[in-house]
N, C-alpha and C positions, 0 to 999 in steps of 0.2 A: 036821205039820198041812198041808194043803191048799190054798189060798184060792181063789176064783173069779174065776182075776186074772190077769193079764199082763201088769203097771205097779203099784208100790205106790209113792206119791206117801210119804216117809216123814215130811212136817212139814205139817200142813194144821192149819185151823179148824174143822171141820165144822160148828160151831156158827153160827158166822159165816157160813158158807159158805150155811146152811137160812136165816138173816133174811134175806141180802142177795140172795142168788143163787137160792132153790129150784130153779129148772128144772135147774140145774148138776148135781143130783143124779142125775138121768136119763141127763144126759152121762157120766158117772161112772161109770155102768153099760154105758153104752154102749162105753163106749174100754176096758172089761175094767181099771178103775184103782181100784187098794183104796188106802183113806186111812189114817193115822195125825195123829190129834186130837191137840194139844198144847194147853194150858191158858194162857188168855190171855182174862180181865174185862176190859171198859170201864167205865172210871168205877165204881170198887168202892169204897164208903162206910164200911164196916165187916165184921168178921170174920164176922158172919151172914148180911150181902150176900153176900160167898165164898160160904158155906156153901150158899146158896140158886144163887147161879151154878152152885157144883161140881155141885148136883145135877140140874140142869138141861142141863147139857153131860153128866150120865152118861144121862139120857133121853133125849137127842136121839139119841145114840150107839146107846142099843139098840134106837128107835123105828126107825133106818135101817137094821141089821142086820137084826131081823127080816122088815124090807122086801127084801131081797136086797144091801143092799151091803154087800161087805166090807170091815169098820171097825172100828177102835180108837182108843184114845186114852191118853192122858198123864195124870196128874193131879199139879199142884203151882201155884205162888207166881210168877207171872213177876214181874221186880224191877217191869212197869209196871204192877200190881195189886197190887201191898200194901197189904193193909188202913190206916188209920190209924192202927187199936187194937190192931194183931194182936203180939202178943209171940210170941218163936221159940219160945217151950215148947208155943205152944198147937196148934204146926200137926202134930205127929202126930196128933192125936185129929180137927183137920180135916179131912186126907187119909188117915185108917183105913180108913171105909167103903169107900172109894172104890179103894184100894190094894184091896183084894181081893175085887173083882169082875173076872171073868175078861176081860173086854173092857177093862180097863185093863192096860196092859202096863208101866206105871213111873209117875219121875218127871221132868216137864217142865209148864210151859216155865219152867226154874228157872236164874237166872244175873244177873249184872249190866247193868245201862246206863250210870249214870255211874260207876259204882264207891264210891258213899258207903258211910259205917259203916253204915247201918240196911240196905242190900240186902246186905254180906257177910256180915251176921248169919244174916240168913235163908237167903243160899244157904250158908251152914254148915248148920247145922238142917237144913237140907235136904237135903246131902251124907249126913250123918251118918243120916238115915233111909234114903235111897238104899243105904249101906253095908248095912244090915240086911236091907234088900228085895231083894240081890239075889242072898241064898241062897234065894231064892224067883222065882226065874227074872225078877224088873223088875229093868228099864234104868232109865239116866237122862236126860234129855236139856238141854241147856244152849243157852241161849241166848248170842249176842253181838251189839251193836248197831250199826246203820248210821253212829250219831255216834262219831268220836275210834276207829275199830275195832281200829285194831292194839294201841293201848296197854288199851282195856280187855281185848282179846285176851288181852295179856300177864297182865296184873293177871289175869284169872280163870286163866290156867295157873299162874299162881305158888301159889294158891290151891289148884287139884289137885294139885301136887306132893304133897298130903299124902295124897289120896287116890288113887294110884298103882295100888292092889290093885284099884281100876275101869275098871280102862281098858281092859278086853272089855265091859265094859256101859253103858261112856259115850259119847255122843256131843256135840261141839261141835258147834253148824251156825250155818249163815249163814257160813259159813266164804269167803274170797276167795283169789285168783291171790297177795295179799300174804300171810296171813294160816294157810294151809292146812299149810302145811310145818312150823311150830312146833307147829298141834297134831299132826301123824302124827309129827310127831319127838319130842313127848312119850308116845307110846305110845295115845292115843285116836283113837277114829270121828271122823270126818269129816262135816258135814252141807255140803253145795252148794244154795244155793236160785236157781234158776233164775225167772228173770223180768224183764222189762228194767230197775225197781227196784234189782233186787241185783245178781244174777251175768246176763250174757248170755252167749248162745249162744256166743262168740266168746272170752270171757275162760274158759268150763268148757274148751272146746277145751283154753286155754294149761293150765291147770290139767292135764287126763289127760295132757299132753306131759310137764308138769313133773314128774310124780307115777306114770310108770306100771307103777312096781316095787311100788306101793304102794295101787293101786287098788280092794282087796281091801276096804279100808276109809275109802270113800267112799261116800254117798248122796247121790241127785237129789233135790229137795223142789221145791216151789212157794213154801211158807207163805201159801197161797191163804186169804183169809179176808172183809172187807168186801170185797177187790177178790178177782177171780178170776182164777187164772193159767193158760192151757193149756200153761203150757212144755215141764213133764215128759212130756206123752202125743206132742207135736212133738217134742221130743229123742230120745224112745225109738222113732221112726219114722226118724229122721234119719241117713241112709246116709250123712252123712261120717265118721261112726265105724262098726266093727265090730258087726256084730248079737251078737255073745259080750261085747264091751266096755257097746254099750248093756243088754244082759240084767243084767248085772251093776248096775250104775249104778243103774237102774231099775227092778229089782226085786230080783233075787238074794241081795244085798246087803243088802239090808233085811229079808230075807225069814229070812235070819240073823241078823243086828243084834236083831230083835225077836223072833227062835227061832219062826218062825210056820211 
């Protein structure tokens, strides 16, 4: 496949992105930057709120394609949107729909924050649909959180240790200079989020020094959502790295990751 692109930003909000930010969209088009939607509710009440969220971020998604940007998205449970009521058996029939429609390309944003028993449940359940989806060409995509990161780091790799047979179709992101080495040395993608929040320009540097036998499975993101970040389209301009190194990073790399 194609895209009309020259930057694929691989973790965004787009949903977030059309309330808080609209004109953003325009920019988007402009800097030649295709997004990938990951699945992240505010304040979600119950499994039919989900329901109504999910499909609400699968319309935004094809209201903006149709419009000219090139866009996808994630569909899953992030651990900060769990329903109150939602029990793990119910969430295949939740993300069916939505799993196969073509502009959905997996499952994200599915992972831990603090590590309690109710979010490993789900991202089990979740794993385990991931397993079956991606004899059908979806990924998955995992989150990991700003708070305590290296040990829920760990804690979710210990986790995938069971799910090993993914680890071409999975990606960790949010990933840090501390943090990045255990997941490529467990055999999984890499997500780098770029922003002065998370990773800066300065610390992705230490990272490509650190990692650069291994760059192959690494992506630049934003996770641009109520706030918006122009990191990735700055990074991917920014001649202190190689124009083949940032091609990679910034798009190439993702452009694989999600067989686009």
């Amino acid at each position: 496949m194609t895209i009309p692109a020259t930057i694929l930003d691989s973790h965004v909000h787009l949903d977030l992105i059309t309330r808080h930010h609209p004109q953003r969209i325009a920019w988007l088009k402009a800097n030649r930057c295709a997004v990938v939607s990951w699945a992240y509710f505010e304040n979600v009440q119950s499994v039919d709120h989900f329901a109504d969220c999910l499909a609400a971020k699968a319309a935004c998604i094809h209201t903006h394609a149709a419009a000219g940007l090139a866009c996808y998205y994630l569909s899953g449970v992030h651990p900060r949107s769990i329903p109150p009521d939602l029990k793990p058996e119910q969430i295949d029939a939740l993300l069916e729909k939505s799993l196969a429609d073509p502009l959905c390309l997996g499952i994200g944003e599915i992972g831990l924050e603090t590590g309690d028993a109710r979010e490993k449940e789900i991202l089990i359940a979740q794993l385990e649909i991931g397993r079956r989806m991606t004899a059908h060409g979806k990924v998955i995509g995992v989150h990991t959180p700003r708070a305590n990161k290296a040990a829920i780091t760990a804690i979710t790799l210990a986790m995938l240790a069971d799910f090993g047979d993914l680890c071409q179709r999975l990606v960790v992101d949010h990933c840090t200079a501390d943090t990045i080495k255990s997941v490529l040395d467990a055999g999984f993608w890499s997500g780098v989020t770029l922003s002065p929040v998370k990773t800066a320009w300065t610390e992705m540097k230490q990272i490509l020094a650190n990692e650069s036998a291994r760059i192959g499975r690494i992506m630049g993101n934003t996770d641009s959502g109520s706030t918006f970040f122009e990191d990735v389209v700055q990074a991917r301009n920014n001649e202190e790295i190689s124009e083949s190194l940032r091609e990679k990073l910034f798009f190439s790399n993702a452009l694989r990751f999600y067989s686009l």
